[in-house]
Each structure stands twice: as structure tokens, then as C-alpha cells.
C-alpha positions as CSV (number, residue, x, y, z in Angstrom):
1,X,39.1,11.1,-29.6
2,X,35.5,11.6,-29.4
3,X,34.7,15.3,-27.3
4,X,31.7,13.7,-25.1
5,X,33.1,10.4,-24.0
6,X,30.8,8.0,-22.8
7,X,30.3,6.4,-19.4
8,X,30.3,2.8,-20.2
9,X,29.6,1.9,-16.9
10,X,26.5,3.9,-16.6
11,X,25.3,2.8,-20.0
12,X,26.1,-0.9,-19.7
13,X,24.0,-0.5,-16.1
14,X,21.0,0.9,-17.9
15,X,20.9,-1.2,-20.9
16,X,21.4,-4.3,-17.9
17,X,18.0,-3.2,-16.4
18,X,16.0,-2.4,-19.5
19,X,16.9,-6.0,-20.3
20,X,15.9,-7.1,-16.8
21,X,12.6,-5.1,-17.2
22,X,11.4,-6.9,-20.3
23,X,12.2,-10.1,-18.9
24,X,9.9,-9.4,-15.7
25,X,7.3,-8.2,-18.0
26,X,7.3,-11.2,-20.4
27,X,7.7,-13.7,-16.8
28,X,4.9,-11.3,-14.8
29,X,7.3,-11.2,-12.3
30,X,8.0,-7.8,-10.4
31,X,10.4,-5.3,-11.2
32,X,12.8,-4.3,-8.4
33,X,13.2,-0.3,-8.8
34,X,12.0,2.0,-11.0
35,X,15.0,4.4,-10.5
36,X,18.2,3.3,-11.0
37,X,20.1,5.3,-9.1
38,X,18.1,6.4,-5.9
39,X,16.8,5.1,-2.1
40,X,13.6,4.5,-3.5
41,X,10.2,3.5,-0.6
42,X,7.3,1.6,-2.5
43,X,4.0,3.0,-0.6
44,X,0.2,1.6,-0.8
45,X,-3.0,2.0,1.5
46,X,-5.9,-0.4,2.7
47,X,-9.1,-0.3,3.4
48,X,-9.3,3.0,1.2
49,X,-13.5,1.9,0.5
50,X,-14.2,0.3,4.0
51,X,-17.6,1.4,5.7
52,X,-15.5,1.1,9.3
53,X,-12.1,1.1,10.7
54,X,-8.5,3.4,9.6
55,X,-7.4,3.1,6.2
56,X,-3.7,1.5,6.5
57,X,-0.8,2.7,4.5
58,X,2.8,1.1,4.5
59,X,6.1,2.2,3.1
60,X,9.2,-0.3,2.2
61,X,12.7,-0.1,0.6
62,X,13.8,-2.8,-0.2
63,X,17.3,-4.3,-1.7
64,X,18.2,-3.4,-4.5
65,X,19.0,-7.1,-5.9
66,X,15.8,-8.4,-3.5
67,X,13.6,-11.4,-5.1
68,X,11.3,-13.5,-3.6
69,X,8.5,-16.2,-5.4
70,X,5.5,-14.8,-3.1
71,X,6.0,-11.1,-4.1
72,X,5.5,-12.3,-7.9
73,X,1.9,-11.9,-7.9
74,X,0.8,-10.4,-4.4
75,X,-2.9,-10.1,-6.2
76,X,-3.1,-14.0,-6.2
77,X,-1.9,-14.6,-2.6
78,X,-4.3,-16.3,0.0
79,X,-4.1,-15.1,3.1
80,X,-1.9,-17.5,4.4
81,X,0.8,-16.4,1.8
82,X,0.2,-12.8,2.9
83,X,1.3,-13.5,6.1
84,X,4.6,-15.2,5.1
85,X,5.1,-12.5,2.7
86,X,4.7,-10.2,5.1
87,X,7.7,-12.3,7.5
88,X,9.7,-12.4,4.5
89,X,9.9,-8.0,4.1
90,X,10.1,-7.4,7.4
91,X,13.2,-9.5,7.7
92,X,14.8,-8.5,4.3
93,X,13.8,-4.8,4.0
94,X,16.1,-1.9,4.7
95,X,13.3,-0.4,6.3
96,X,9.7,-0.4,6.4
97,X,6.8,1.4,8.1
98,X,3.0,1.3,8.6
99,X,0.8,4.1,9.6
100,X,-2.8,4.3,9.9
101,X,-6.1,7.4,10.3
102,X,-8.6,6.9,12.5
103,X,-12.2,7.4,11.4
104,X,-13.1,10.7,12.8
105,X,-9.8,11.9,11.0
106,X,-11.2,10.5,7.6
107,X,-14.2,12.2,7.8
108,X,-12.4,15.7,8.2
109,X,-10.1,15.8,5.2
110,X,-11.8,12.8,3.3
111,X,-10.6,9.3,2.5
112,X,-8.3,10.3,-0.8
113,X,-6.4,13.1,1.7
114,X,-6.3,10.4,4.3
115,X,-4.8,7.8,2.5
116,X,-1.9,10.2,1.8
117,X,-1.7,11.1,5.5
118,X,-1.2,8.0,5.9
119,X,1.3,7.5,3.3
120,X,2.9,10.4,4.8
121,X,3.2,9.1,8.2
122,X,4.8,5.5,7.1
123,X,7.2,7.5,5.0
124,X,8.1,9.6,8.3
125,X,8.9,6.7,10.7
126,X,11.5,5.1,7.4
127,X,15.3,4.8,8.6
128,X,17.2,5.7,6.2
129,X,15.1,7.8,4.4
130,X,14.1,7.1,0.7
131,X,15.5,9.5,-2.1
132,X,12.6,8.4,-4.5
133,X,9.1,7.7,-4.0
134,X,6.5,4.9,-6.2
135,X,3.0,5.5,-5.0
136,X,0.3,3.0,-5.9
137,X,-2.4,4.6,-8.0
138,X,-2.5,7.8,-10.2
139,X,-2.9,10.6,-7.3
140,X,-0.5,11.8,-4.1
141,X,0.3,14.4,-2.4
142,X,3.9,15.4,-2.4
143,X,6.2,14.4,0.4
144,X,9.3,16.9,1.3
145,X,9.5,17.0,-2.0
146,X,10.8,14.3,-3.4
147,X,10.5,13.0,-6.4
148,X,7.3,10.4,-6.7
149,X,5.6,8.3,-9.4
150,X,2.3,6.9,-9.5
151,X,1.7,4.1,-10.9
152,X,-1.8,2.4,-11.6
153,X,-1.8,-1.6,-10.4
154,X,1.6,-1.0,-9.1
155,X,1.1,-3.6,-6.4
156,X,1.7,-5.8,-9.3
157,X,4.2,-4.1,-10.9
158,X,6.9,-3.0,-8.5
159,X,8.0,-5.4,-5.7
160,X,8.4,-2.1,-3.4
161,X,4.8,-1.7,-3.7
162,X,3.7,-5.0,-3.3
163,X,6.0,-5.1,0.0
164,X,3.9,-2.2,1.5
165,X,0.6,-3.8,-0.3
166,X,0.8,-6.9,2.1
167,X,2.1,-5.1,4.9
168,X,-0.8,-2.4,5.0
169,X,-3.3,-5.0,4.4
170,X,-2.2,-7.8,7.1
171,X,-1.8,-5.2,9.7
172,X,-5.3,-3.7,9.0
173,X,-6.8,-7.3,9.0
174,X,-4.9,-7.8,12.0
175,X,-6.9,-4.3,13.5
176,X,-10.0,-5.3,12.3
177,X,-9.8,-8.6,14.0
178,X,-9.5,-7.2,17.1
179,X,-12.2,-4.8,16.8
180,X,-14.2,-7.5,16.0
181,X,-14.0,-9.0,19.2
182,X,-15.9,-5.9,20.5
183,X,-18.2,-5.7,17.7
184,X,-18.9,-9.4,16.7
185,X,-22.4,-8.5,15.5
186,X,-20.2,-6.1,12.5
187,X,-18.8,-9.1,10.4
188,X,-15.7,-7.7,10.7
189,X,-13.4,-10.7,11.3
190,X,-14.5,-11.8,7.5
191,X,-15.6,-8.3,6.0
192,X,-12.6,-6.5,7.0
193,X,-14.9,-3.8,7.2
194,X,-16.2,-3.2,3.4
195,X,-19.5,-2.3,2.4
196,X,-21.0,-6.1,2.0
197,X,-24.3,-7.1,2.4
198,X,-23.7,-8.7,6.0
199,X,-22.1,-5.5,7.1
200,X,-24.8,-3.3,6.2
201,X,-27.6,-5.3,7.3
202,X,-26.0,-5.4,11.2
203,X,-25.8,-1.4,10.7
204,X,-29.4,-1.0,10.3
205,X,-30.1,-3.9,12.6
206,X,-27.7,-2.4,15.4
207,X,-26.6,1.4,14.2
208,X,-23.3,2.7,13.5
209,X,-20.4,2.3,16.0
210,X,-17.8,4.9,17.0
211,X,-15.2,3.2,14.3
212,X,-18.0,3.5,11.3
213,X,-17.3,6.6,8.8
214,X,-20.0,8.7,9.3
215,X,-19.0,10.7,5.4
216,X,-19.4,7.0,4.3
217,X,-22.9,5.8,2.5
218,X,-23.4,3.3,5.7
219,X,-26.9,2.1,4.1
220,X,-28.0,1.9,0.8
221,X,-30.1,5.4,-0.6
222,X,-28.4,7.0,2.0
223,X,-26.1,10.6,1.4
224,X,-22.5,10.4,1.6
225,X,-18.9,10.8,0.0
226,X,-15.9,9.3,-0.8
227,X,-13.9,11.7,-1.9
């Protein structure tokens, strides 16, 4: 009898998702989880290089055995597809969240700090709370410590991430569109608030607004900081 016996169970398990893994990647479709074993919250931001508005973040968990054909490729979604993506994880996630800081906020600690207030706060609101954390990107700021890993393009990588990718981004188009019914003269019902031509040609034209970010480079040669 061998001293260290195995759990078959365990290793069958694993070997099943490394398997399931190389399928995804030779498909491009999205891997469920990263860790096999815990809760685990997919978190993103938008509008992290906007000229106006909150950068959005969202956090989802999602079922463990959850598939769907419009999180396969969230990058290639029109904005119609978005929007029944985003119907589709709000009514098959275990929880989900979405958080946002304002302007004047983003200014005080920066917009890289910001966008993991942000993630912090969409991570606060989740019921249950997640055991694991996979962070869009290569940076974050721990959370209660748990245990987090970044990874770059993980929006199409992880279908946890892409669920809070089109969550954080329809509900700050969503915002934007109603500021732009106060500021029509902004663009912002089409330029969601980034640094486009349009955009920065009403700013000199009609100044900054109380939702522009003043650390931002609002006009071309001008000072200012994203980080």
C-alpha cells in the first residue's frame, strides 16, 4: 500500500479543468474560474481614461458551471449585445455589484487608486462574499486580504471578468447618458466622455463642467496626470 494515497477525486477534478482550459483556449471561449476550489468575484473598471464623469467598477460571481455565447468574446459585442449580456448576469449570477467615484474624488487619490476604490466598493455590496478575487489588469490594491490575481486582457479571458466588464461599462454609459441631457454641448451621449476630438473642442468652446477631471489634460499642451 502506497504511504501517501492519492485523492482521486481531487486529481481527476483538476486534470477535468486543465482539459477544459485548453479547450476554451483553442475555441477562444472564456474560462469559468481560475480557482478550483474557491467563491471567486471577477472585477473590472470603466471609464479609467475619460476626460469627464466616475470611473465604474463592477464585481460578479458567477456559477460555477455558467456559459453563455455573448460572454465568448465581450471585446466584439455591439452595444446592443452588451445590454443583453448585461440581462443575462444579472439574472444568472450569484451576486453582482457596481460602484462608481465621483470626479472630485479622482482627482484626490488619482485615477489608478480610484479605480480600486471602486473595485473595493463593488466587492463590499457582494452577497455572499467571494473567497477569491481575479482583477482585470496587472495592478490592485488588496482587499481584506484575500487572495487576487491580475490578469492582463482578462475581460477576454475569464467569464467573471467579462460579467463585471459589461456591467461596469453599460451602467456608466447609462450615467453618461443622463448627464448628457444637461450637458448636450459635451458629446457625451456618443463620447462616453473620452478624450475625442468633439469633446475637447466643446471644452475650449464652453470650459470645463463640475463632472470634468480637473488632474485630467482637458486640452491638448495643457499639464496634467493620470496616474
Amino acid at each position: 500500500m502506497w504511504k501517501n494515497a492519492v485523492d482521486h477525486s481531487t486529481f481527476f477534478s483538476d486534470v477535468s479543468y486543465i482539459f477544459e482550459v485548453t479547450i476554451a483556449i483553442k475555441t477562444r471561449m472564456l474560462v469559468p474560474y481560475f480557482d478550483l476550489e474557491k467563491t471567486e468575484a471577477g472585477c473590472d473598471e470603466a471609464g479609467r481614461g475619460c476626460l469627464a464623469g466616475p470611473v465604474f467598477a463592477a464585481a460578479v460571481i458567477l456559477p460555477r458551471d455558467f456559459s453563455h455565447p455573448l460572454l465568448n468574446d465581450s471585446k466584439q459585442l455591439s452595444e446592443k449585445q452588451r445590454y443583453q449580456a448585461r440581462q443575462v448576469v444579472e439574472a444568472e449570477a450569484l451576486a453582482y455589484a457596481v460602484a462608481q467615484v465621483a470626479p472630485a474624488e479622482i482627482d484626490q487619490v488619482n485615477i489608478l487608486n480610484a479605480s480600486f476604490l471602486a473595485m473595493h466598493r463593488a466587492l463590499e455590496q457582494l452577497n455572499p462574499q467571494p473567497e477569491s478575487l481575479l482583477i482585470d489588469g496587472n495592478r490592485f490594491k488588496p482587499y481584506r486580504d484575500l487572495p487576487f490575481h491580475c490578469m492582463i486582457k482578462g475581460d477576454g479571458r475569464y467569464l467573471s471578468i467579462a460579467a463585471a466588464s459589461i456591467l461596469a461599462k453599460t451602467y456608466r454609459d447609462d450615467y453618461m447618458m443622463q448627464l448628457h441631457e444637461q450637458y448636450p454641448h459635451y458629446g457625451w451621449s456618443s463620447n462616453k466622455g473620452y478624450p475625442t476630438k468633439t469633446h475637447r473642442a466643446a471644452i475650449q468652446e464652453y470650459g470645463a463642467c463640475f463632472h470634468h477631471r480637473r488632474s485630467f489634460r482637458l486640452l491638448a499642451g495643457e499639464q496634467g496626470s493620470l496616474f
